[in-house]
Wavefront OBJ file of the C-alpha trace (Angstrom):
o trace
v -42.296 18.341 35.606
v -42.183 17.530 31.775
v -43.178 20.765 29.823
v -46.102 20.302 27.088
v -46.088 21.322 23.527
v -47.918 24.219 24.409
v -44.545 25.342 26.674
v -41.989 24.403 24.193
v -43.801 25.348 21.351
v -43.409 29.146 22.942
v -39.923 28.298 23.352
v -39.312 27.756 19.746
v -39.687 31.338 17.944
v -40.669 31.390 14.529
v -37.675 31.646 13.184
v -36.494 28.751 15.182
v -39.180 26.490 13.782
v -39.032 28.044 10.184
v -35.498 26.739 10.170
v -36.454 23.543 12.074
v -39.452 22.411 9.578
v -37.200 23.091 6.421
v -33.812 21.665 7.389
v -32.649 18.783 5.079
v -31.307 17.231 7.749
v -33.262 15.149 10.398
v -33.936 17.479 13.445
v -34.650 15.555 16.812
v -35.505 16.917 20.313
v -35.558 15.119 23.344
v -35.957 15.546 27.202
v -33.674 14.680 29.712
v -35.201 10.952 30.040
v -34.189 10.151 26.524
v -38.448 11.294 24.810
v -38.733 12.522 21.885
v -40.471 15.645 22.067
v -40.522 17.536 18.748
v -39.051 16.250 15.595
v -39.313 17.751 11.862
v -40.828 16.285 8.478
v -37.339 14.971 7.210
v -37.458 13.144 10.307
v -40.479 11.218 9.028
v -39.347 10.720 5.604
v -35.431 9.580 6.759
v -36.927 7.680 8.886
v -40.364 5.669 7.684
v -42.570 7.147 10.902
v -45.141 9.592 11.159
v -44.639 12.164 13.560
v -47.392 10.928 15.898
v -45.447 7.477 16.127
v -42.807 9.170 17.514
v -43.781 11.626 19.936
v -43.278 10.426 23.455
v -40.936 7.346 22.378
v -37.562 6.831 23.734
v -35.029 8.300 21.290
v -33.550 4.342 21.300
v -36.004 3.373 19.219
v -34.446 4.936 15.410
v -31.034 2.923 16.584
v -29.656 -0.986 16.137
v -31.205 -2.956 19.096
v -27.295 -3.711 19.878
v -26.729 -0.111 20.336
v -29.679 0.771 22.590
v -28.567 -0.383 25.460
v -24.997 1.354 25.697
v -26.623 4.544 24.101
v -29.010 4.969 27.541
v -25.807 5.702 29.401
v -24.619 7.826 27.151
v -27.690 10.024 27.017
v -27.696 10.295 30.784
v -24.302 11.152 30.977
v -24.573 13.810 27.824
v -27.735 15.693 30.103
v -25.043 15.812 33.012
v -22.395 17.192 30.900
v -24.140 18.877 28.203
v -21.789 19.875 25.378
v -21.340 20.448 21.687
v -20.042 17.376 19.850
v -20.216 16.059 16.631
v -20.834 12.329 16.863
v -20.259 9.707 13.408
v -17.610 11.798 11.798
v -14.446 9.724 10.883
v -16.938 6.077 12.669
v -19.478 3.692 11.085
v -22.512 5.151 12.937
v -25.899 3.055 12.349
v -29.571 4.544 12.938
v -32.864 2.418 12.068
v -35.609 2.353 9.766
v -39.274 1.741 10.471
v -38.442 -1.124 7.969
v -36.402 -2.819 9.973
v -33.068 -1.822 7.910
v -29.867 -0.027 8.834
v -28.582 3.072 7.519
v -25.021 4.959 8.148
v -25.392 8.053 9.345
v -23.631 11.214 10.543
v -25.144 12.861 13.853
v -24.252 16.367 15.976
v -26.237 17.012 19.002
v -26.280 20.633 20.839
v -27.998 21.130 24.373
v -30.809 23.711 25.202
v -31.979 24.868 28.159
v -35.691 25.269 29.350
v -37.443 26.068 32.815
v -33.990 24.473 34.180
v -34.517 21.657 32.333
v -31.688 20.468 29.795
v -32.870 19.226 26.304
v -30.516 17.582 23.675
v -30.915 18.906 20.028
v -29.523 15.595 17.513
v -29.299 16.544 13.894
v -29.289 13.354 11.703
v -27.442 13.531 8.402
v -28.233 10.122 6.126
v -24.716 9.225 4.493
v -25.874 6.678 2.751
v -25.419 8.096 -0.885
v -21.996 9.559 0.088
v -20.905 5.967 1.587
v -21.816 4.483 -1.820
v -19.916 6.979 -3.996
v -16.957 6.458 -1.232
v -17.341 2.134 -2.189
v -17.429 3.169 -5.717
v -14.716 4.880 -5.546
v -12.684 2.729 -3.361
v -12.856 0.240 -5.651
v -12.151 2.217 -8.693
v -8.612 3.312 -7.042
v -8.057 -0.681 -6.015
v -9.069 -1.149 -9.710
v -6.908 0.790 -10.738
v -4.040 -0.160 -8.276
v -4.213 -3.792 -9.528
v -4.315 -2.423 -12.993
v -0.725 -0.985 -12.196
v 0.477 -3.959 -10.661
v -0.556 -6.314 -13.124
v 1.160 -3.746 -15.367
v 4.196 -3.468 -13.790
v 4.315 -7.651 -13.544
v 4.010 -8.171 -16.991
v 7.053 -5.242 -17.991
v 8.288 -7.933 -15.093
v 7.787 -10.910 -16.637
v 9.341 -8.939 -20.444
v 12.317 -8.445 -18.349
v 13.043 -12.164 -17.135
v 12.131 -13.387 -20.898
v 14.880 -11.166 -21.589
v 17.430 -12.313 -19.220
v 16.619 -15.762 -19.459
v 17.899 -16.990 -22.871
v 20.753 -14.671 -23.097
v 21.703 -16.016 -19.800
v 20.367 -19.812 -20.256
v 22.758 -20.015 -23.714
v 26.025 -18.549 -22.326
v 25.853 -20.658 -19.657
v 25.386 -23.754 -22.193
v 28.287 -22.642 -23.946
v 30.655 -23.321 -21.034
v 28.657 -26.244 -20.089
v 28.937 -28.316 -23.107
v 33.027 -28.525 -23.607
v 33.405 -28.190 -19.666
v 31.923 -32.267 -19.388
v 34.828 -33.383 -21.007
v 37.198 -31.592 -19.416
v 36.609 -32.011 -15.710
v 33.346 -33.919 -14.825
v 33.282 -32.731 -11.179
v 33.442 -29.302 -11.761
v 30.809 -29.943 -14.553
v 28.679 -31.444 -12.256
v 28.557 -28.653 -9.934
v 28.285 -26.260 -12.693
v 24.890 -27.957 -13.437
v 23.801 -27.775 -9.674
v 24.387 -24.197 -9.572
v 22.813 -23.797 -12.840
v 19.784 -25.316 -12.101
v 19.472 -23.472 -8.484
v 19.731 -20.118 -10.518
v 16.934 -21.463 -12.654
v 14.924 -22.497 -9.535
v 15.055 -18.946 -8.538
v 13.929 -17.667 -11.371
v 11.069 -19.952 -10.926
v 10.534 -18.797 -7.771
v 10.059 -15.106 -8.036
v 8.214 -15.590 -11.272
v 4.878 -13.051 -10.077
v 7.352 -11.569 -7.053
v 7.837 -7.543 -8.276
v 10.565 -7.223 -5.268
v 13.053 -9.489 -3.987
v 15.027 -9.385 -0.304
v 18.821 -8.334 -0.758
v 19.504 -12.346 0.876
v 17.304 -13.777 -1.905
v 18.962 -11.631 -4.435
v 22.820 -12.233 -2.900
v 21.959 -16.094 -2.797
v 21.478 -16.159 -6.851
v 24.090 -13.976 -7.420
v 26.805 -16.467 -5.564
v 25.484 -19.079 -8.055
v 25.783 -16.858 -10.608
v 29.384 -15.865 -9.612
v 30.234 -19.105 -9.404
v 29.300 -19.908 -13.553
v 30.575 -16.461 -14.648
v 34.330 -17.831 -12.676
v 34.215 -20.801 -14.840
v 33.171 -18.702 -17.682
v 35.598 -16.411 -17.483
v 38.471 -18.481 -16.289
v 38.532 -16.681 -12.746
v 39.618 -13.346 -14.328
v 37.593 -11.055 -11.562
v 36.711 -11.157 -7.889
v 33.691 -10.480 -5.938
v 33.764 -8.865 -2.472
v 30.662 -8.642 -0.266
v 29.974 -6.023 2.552
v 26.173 -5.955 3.203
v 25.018 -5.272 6.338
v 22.928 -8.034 8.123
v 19.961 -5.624 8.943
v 20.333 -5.185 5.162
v 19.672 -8.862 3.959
v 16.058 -8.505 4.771
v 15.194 -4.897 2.677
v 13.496 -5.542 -0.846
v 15.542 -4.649 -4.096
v 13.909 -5.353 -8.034
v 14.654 -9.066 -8.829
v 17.870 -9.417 -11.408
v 19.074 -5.646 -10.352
v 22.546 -6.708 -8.927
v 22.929 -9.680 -11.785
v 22.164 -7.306 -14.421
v 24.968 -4.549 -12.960
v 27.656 -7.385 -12.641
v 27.091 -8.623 -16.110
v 27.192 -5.200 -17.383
v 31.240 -5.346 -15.625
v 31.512 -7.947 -18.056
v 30.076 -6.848 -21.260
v 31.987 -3.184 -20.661
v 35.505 -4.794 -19.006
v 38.175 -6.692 -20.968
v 39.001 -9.532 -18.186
v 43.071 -10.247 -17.530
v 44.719 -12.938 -15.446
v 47.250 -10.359 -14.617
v 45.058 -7.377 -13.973
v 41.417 -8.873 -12.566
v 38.178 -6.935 -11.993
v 37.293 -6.229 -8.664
v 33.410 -6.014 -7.996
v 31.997 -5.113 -4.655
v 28.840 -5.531 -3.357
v 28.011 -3.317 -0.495
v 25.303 -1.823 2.028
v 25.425 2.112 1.295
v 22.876 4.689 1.560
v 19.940 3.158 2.036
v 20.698 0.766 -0.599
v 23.315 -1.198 -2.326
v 26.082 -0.416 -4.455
v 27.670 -2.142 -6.978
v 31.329 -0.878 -8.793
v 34.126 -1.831 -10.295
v 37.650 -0.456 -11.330
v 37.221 0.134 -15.056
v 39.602 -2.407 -17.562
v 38.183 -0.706 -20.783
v 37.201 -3.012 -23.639
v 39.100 -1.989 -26.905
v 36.512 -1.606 -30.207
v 33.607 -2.851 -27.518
v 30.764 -4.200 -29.304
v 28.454 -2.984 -26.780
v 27.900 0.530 -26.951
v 25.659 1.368 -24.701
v 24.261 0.009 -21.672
v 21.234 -0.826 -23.367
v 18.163 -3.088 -22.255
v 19.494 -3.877 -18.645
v 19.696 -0.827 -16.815
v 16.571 0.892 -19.483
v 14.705 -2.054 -16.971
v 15.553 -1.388 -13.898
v 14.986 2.384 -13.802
v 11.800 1.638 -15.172
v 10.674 -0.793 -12.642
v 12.248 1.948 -9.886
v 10.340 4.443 -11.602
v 6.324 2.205 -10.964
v 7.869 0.991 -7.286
v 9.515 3.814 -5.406
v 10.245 7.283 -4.908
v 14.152 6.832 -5.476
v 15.992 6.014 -8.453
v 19.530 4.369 -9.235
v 22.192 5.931 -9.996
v 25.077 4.868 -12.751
v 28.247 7.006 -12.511
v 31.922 6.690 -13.839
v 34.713 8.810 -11.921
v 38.472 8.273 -10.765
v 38.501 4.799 -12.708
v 35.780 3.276 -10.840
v 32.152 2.687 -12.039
v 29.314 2.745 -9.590
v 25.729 1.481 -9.925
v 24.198 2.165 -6.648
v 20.153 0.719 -6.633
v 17.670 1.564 -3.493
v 15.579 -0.210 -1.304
v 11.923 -0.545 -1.656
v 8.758 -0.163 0.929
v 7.735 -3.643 1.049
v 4.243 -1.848 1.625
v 4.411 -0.714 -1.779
v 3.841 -4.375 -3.360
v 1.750 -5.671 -0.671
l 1 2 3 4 5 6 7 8 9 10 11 12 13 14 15 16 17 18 19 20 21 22 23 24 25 26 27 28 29 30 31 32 33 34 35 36 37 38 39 40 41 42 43 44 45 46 47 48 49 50 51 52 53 54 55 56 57 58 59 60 61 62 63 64 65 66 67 68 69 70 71 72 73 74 75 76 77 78 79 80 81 82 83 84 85 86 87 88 89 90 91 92 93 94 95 96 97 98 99 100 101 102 103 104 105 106 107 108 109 110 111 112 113 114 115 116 117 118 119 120 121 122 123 124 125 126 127 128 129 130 131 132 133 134 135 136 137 138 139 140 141 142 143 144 145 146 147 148 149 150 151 152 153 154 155 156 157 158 159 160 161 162 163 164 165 166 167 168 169 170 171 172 173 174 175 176 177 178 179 180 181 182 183 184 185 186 187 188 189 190 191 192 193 194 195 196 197 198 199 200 201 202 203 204 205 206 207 208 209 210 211 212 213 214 215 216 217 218 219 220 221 222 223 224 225 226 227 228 229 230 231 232 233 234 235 236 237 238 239 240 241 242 243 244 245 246 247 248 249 250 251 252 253 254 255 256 257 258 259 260 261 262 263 264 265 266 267 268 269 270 271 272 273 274 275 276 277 278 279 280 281 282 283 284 285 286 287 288 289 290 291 292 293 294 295 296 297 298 299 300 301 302 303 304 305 306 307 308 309 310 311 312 313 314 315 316 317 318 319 320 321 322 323 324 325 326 327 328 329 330 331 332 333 334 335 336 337 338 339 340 341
């Protein structure tokens, strides 16, 4: 037997229902067969019903018709196994308007007893408001995000403007007097240059670059700093295959090698050795040290100022540039590719 209002309006004490009529959340009570039996006045105004219209309706009616059917087995099961549990917290949870419309909200149900009888207490929260502040702000931080990536693209993009004419007019320089020397080996010098061009192209809006991308323009490269340089140095590579595929700042390795150049007087007799290597989580890049005499560079300048700037917006970890025992070492780490997705 279903008690009346009479019976559960005993059941609720004053205090009870002084706490129940002024709650700002939605306070719903319903029987074991899913009624609603008492409900108070923020449950009319959340929801667009007067109390009468609810009163002796199935609970199913404030939800998405999608939900209904699932949420009757629920219900039955809860009266079984009555318990305390927030429901909506960390979920999109939907309940409906009179109107017609969907709202998120958050909902915690408790369990009384009465003449043997279990009853199930919901208490409807209406996140709405907080779910719009949370979109607000969601899109202020991805505002903001592309803000820093556009950012860090364009100090990108200074970068390769940077590199690119220095780089394009050396390599001219060798070009021009090398087509009437030897025609084959000019022709292949203009092959290579143009594939180091091509990548350039190619990783134009790229902030990272994979350590095979990066290796691949840097044997090109090699290959027009030996004819440069009349074969004065050597290049040894040690990267680990697993390696090939981690992300490093685009130019990073061509930028250390050229700074062995600007800082090294080159000998037939006594060549530079530069490895390339896996180490660390990272790759390193040194040298045994053939001081220039009266350098005109004195500093490392532009170069490195770059790429500890870009390591600075894209990871955690920085480079390193040391001198010791006769060696220099320029060690650079990899990136999260999830950082620049």
């Amino acid at each position: 037997m279903i008690p009346g209002a009479d019976d559960l309006n005993l059941y609720v004490d004053d205090f009870f229902k002084t706490i129940f009529n002024t709650a700002t959340e939605s306070w719903i009570l319903t029987d074991k067969f899913g009624v609603v039996r008492m409900i108070n006045p923020t449950t009319t105004e959340m929801f667009g019903y007067e109390q009468s219209e609810l009163i002796g309706q199935k609970i199913e009616l404030l939800m998405p018709a999608k939900e209904r059917k699932e949420h009757v087995d629920l219900r039955n099961n809860y009266i079984k196994h009555p318990r305390k549990r927030p429901h909506g917290i960390g979920v999109e949870v939907f309940a409906l308007h009179k109107n017609k419309t969907e709202f998120p909200v958050e909902i915690s149900l408790n369990h009384h007893k009465f003449n043997n009888e279990t009853y199930a207490l919901a208490v409807v929260i209406d996140i709405t408001k907080r779910k719009e502040k949370e979109q607000k702000l969601q899109e202020a931080i991805l505002e903001k995000e592309q803000f820093k990536q556009d950012k860090i693209k364009s100090e990108l993009e200074v970068l390769k403007n940077q590199v690119n004419p220095h780089y394009f007019f050396n390599s001219l320089s060798v070009l021009a007097p090398l087509i009437n020397i030897d025609q084959k080996k000019s022709q292949k010098f203009t092959e290579k240059l143009a594939s180091t061009y091509r990548y350039i192209l190619e990783i134009r809006d790229k902030l990272t670059v994979t350590v095979k991308e990066e290796l691949r323009f840097i044997k090109d490269y090699e290959f027009l700093q030996a004819v440069r340089f009349n074969n004065k140095f050597i290049i040894s590579y040690d990267v680990i295959k697993d390696d090939l595929k981690k992300d490093i700042v685009p130019f990073a390795l061509q930028i250390l090698i050229e700074n062995v150049f600007k800082h090294n007087a080159l000998y037939l007799n006594k060549k530079l050795n530069i490895s390339i290597e896996s180490k660390d989580g990272g790759i390193m890049v040194s040298n045994n040290i053939n001081k220039k005499i009266d350098s005109k560079y004195k500093s490392f300048g532009i170069g490195l100022k770059n790429i500890n700037e870009q390591y600075d917006r894209l990871s955690d970890q920085k480079p390193f540039f040391d001198e010791k025992k006769g060696f220099y070492e320029a060690w650079v780490p990899f990136i999260d590719s999830k950082v620049t997705k």
